[in-house]
N, C-alpha and C positions, 0 to 999 in steps of 0.2 A: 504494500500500500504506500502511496506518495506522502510524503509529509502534509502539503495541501489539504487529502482526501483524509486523514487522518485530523486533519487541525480543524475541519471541519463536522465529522465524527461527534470530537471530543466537544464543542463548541453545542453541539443540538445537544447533546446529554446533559451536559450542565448549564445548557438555560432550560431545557424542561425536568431540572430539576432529579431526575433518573440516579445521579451518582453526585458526591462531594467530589473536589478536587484532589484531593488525599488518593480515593479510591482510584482516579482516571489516572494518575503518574505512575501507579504501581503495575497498571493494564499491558500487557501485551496487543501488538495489533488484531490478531486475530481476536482477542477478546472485546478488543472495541469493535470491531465490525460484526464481529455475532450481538452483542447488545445493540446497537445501530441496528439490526436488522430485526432483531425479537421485538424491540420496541416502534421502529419505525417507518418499516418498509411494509408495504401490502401485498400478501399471498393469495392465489386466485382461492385458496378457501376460506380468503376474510369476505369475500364477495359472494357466499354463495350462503 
């Protein structure tokens, strides 16, 4: 993951509040892109 796409990540989690800053320094990328995506990305079986 790019720094960018990462800085942006981190950036939605901690304005909606999801995670303290404490928690997101200690994250692995993969670990913020799997939370980015449980909390914020839509599954075609959120639509159905």
């Amino acid at each position: 993951m790019s720094q960018t796409e990462r800085d942006y990540r981190v950036e939605h989690l901690l304005d909606n509040h999801k995670f303290n800053e404490k928690e997101i320094v200690s994250m692995s990328d993969e670990q913020i892109e799997y939370f980015h995506w449980l909390y914020f990305e839509e599954s075609v079986y959120d639509l159905m």
